[in-house]
C-alpha positions as CSV (number, residue, x, y, z in Angstrom):
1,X,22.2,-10.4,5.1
2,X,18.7,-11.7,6.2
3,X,16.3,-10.8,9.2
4,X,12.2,-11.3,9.3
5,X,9.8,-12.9,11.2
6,X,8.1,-15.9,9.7
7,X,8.5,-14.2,6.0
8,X,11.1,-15.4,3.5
9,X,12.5,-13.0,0.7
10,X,11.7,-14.4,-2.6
11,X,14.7,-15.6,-4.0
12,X,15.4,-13.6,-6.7
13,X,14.7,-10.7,-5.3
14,X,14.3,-7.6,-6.7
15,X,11.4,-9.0,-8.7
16,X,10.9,-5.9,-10.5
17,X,13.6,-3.1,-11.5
18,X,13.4,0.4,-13.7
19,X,14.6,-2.1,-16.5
20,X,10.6,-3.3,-16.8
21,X,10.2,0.1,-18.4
22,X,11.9,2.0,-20.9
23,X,12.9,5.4,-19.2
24,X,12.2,4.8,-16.0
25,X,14.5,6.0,-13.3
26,X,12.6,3.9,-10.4
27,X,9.7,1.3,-10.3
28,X,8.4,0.6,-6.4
29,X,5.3,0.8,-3.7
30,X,2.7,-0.8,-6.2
31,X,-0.3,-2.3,-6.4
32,X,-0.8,-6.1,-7.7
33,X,-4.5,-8.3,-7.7
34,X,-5.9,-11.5,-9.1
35,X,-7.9,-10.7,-12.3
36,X,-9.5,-13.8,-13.8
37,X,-6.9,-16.4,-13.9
38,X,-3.9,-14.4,-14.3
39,X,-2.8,-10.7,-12.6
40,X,-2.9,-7.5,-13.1
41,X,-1.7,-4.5,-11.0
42,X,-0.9,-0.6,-11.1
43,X,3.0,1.1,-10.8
44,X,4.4,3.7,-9.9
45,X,7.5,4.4,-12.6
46,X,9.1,7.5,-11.9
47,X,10.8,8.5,-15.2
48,X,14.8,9.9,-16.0
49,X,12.8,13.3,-16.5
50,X,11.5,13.5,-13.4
51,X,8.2,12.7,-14.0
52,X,5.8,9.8,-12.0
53,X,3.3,8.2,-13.1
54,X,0.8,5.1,-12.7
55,X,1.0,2.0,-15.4
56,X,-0.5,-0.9,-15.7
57,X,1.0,-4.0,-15.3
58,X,-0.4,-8.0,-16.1
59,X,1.1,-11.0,-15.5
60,X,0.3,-14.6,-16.1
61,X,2.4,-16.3,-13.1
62,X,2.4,-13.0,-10.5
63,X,6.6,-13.1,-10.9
64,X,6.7,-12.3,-14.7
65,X,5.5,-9.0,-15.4
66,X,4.3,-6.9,-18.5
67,X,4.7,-3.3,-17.8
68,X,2.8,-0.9,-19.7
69,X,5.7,1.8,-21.3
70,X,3.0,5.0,-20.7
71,X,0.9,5.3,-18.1
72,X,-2.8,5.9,-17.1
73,X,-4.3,7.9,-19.2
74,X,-7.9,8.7,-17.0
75,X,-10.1,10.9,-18.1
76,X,-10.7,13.8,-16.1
77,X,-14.5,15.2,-16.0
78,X,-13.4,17.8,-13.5
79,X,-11.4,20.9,-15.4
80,X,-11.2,22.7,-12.2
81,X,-8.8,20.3,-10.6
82,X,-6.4,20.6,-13.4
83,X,-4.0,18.5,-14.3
84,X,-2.7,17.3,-11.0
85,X,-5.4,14.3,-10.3
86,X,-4.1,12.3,-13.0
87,X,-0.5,12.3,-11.8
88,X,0.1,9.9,-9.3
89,X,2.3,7.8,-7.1
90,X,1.8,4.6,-4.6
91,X,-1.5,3.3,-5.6
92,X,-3.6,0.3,-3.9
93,X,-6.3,-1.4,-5.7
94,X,-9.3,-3.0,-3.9
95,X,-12.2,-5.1,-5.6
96,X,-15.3,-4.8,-4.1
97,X,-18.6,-6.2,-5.7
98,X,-16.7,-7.1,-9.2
99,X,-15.3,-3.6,-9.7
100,X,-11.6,-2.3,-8.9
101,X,-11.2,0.7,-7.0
102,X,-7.6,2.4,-7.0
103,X,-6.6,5.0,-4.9
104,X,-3.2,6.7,-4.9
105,X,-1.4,9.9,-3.9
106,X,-1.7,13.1,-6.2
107,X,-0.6,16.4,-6.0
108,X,-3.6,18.6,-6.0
109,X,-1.8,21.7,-4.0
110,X,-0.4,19.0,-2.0
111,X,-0.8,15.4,-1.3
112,X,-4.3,14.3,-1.6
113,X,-6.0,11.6,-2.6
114,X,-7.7,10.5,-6.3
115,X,-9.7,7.3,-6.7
116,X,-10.8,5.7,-10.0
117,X,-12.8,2.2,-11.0
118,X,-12.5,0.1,-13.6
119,X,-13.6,-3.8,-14.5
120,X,-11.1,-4.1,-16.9
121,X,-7.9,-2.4,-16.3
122,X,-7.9,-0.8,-19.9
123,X,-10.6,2.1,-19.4
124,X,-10.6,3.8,-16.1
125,X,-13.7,6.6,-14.5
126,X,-12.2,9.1,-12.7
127,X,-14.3,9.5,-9.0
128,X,-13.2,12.4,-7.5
129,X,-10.2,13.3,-5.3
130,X,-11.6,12.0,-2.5
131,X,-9.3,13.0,0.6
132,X,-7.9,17.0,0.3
133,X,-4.5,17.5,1.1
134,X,-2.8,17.0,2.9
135,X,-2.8,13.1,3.4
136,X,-1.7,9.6,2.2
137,X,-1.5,6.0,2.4
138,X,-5.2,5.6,1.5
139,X,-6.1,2.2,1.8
140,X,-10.5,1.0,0.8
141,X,-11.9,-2.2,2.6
142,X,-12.8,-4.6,0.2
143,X,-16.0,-5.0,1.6
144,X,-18.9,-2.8,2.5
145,X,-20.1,-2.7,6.5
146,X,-23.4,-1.9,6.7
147,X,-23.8,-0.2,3.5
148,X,-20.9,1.8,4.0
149,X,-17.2,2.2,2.4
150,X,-14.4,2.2,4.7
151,X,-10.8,3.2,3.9
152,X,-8.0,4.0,6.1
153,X,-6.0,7.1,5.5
154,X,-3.0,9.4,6.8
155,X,-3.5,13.0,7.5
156,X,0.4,14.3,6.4
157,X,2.2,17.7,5.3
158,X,3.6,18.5,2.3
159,X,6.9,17.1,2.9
160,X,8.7,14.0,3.9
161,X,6.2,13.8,7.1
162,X,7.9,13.6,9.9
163,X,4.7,12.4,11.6
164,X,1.7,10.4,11.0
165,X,-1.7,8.1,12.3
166,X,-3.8,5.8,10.8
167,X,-7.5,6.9,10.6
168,X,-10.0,5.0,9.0
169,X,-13.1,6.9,7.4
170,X,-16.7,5.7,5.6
171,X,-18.6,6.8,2.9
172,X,-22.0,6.1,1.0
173,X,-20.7,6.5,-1.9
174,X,-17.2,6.5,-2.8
175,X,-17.7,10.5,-3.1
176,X,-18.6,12.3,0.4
177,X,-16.2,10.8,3.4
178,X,-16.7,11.6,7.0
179,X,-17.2,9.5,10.4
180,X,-13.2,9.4,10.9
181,X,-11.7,7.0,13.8
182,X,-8.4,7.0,14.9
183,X,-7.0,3.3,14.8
184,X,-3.7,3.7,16.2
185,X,-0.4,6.1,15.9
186,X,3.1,5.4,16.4
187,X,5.3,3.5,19.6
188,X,8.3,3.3,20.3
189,X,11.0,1.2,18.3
190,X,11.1,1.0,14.8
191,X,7.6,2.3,14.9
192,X,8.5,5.5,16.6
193,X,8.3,8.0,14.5
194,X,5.0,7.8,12.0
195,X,3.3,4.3,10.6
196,X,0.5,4.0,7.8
197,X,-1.6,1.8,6.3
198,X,-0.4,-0.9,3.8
199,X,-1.7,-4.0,1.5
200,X,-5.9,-3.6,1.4
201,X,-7.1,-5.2,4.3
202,X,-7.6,-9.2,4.9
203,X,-10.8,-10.6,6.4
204,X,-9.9,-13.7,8.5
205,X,-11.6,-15.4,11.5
206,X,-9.5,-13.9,13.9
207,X,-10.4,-10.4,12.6
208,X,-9.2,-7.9,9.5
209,X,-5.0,-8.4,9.4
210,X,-3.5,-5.2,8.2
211,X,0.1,-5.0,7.3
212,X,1.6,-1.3,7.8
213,X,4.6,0.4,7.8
214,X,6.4,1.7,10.6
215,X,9.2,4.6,10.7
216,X,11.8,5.5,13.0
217,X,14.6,8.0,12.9
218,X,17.8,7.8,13.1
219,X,20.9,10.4,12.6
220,X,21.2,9.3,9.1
221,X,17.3,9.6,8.2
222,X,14.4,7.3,8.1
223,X,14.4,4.2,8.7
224,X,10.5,2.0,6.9
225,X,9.8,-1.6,8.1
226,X,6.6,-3.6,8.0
227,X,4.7,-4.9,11.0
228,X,1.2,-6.3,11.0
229,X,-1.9,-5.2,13.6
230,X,-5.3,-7.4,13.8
231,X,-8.6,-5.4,13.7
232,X,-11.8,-5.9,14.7
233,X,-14.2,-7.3,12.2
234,X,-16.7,-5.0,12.7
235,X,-15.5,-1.7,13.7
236,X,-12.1,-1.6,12.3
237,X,-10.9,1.0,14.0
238,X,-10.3,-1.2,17.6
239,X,-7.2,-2.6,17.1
240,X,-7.3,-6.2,19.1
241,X,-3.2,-6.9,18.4
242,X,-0.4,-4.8,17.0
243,X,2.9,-6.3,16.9
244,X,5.7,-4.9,19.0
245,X,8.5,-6.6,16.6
246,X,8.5,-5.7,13.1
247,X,7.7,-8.3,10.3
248,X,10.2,-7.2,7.5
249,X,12.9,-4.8,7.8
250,X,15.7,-3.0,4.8
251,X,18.6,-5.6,5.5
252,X,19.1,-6.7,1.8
253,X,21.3,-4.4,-0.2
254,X,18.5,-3.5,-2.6
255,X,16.3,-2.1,0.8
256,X,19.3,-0.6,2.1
257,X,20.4,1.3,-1.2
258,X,18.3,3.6,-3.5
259,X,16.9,6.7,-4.1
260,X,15.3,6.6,-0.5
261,X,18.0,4.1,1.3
262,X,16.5,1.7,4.2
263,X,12.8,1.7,3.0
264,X,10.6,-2.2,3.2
265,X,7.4,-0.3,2.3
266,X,4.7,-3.1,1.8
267,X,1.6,-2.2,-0.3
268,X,0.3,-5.7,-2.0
269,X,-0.7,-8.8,-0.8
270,X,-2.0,-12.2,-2.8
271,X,-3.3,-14.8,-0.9
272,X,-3.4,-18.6,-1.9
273,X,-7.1,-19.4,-0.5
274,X,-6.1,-23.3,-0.9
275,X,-2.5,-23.0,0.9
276,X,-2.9,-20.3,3.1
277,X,0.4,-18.8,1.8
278,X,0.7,-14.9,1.3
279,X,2.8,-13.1,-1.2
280,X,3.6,-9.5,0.3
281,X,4.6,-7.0,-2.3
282,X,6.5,-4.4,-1.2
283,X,8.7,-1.3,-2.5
284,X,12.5,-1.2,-1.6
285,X,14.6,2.0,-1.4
286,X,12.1,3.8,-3.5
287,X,14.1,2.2,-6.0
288,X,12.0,-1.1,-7.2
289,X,9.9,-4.2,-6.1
290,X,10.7,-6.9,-3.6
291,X,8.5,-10.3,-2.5
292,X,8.8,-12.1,0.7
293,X,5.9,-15.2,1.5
294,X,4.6,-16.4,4.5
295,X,1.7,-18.7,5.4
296,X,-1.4,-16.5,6.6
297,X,-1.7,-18.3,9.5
298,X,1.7,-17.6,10.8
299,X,1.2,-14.3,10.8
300,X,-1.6,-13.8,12.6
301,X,0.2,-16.0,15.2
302,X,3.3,-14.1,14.9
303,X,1.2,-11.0,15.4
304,X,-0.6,-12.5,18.4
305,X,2.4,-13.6,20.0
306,X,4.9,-10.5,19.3
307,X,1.8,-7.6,20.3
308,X,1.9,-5.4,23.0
309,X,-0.4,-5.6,26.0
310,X,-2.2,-2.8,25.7
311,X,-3.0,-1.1,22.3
């Protein structure tokens, strides 16, 4: 069974299973970059003993992948936050100025969020938890506007939120956040419930395309998909289209069945600068790792065409 918009599953989907790890019960919602001329990204591996944790992952061809077996091990120059910073789940990595930021979701007496740098994926500074619980889906620009750092974010609860907005915040640097904007909240559809922010962020002509994730409820649960919203260039938060017909929804058995059934939850993109086409990474039942491409330009299109009049 198939369904999308103008993105095509790779075809040998799942691209990445619990088998990339030894002892891991799950592999999903991770982070992938270029890094010189290969790739390199961060996942989340929840472990047969409950545990969940962030590795690091390379790859020569993006499709092949080289998991780390332990994860992160980041040095923590703040005692009083304890162990929590360190453990981590659903990370996104953004390069700005030659360094790679990553953000992801802790557990620091609830969901907040820790961010780290690093040029070289093998040692990682810790930054601070930047965003107190309780929130997710933190998401950095990778650019700065005016001096400043943008990132999106989700204020949340400490459960399986059964609400959510995307805001989207600045900051000198890195450290103190503030100035928060609310982009846009749910609508109706498979959007109805909560949505958050995705894949970092693409600058294009037509302004920043975000990809996000979109929940509805049903009597059996939630229900993720992926749609796609176009931004303005230079205040981010005015949304200028926001499609009303979801890019990528759980129709394949591996998005339908897992340890969260029915979940697309996208969180990557790579972008071919010379062919336009666009690789959208994306967790699947909270179970592990699906692909679908597109050409850039037919998303923004599709997201032009399929948005609703007012936003």
């Amino acid at each position: 069974m198939t369904n999308g918009s103008v993105f095509t599953r790779y075809e040998k989907n799942p691209l990445i299973t619990p088998a990339a790890v030894p002892g891991a019960n799950t592999i999903f919602n991770s982070a992938v970059v270029p890094f010189g001329d290969k790739y390199v990204g961060v996942f989340r591996v929840d472990t047969d003993d409950g545990g969940c944790g962030l590795h690091v992952g390379r790859s020569k061809d993006a499709l092949n992948w080289d998991i780390a077996p332990r994860p992160l091990d980041i040095p923590n120059p703040y005692p009083v936050l304890g162990p929590q910073p360190m453990f981590g789940y659903d990370p996104r990595i953004a390069e700005i100025e030659g360094t790679y930021y990553v953000t992801w979701c802790n557990e620091y007496h609830g969901p907040a969020i820790g961010m780290a740098k690093t040029k070289d994926f093998k040692a990682f500074e810790f930054i601070e938890n930047v965003l107190p619980p309780f929130n997710r889906n933190a998401v950095l620009f990778p650019r700065r506007f005016n001096g400043q750092y943008l990132m999106f974010h989700r204020p949340s609860d400490p459960g399986h939120t059964p609400f959510g907005d995307i805001f989207v915040c600045s900051s000198p640097d890195l450290v103190h956040w503030g100035h928060h904007r609310w982009v846009f909240g749910p609508r109706g559809g498979w959007q109805s419930k909560k949505v958050g922010a995705g894949p970092v962020p693409i600058e294009t002509d037509e302004g920043w395309l975000m990809i996000y994730h979109g929940v509805k409820i049903t009597c059996s649960g939630f229900i993720y998909s992926a749609g796609a919203a176009l931004l303005d260039r230079d205040e981010p938060w005015k949304v200028l289209y926001r499609t009303r017909r979801y890019l990528l929804a759980p129709t394949e058995y591996y998005e339908r069945v897992g340890d969260v059934p029915n979940v697309v939850f996208p969180v990557a993109t790579l972008l071919d600068q010379k062919t336009g086409r666009l690789a959208l990474y994306y967790g699947c039942a909270d179970t592990c790792i699906g692909l679908a491409y597109a050409q850039l330009g037919d998303v923004i299109e599709f997201v032009k065409r399929n948005s609703f009049s007012s936003n």
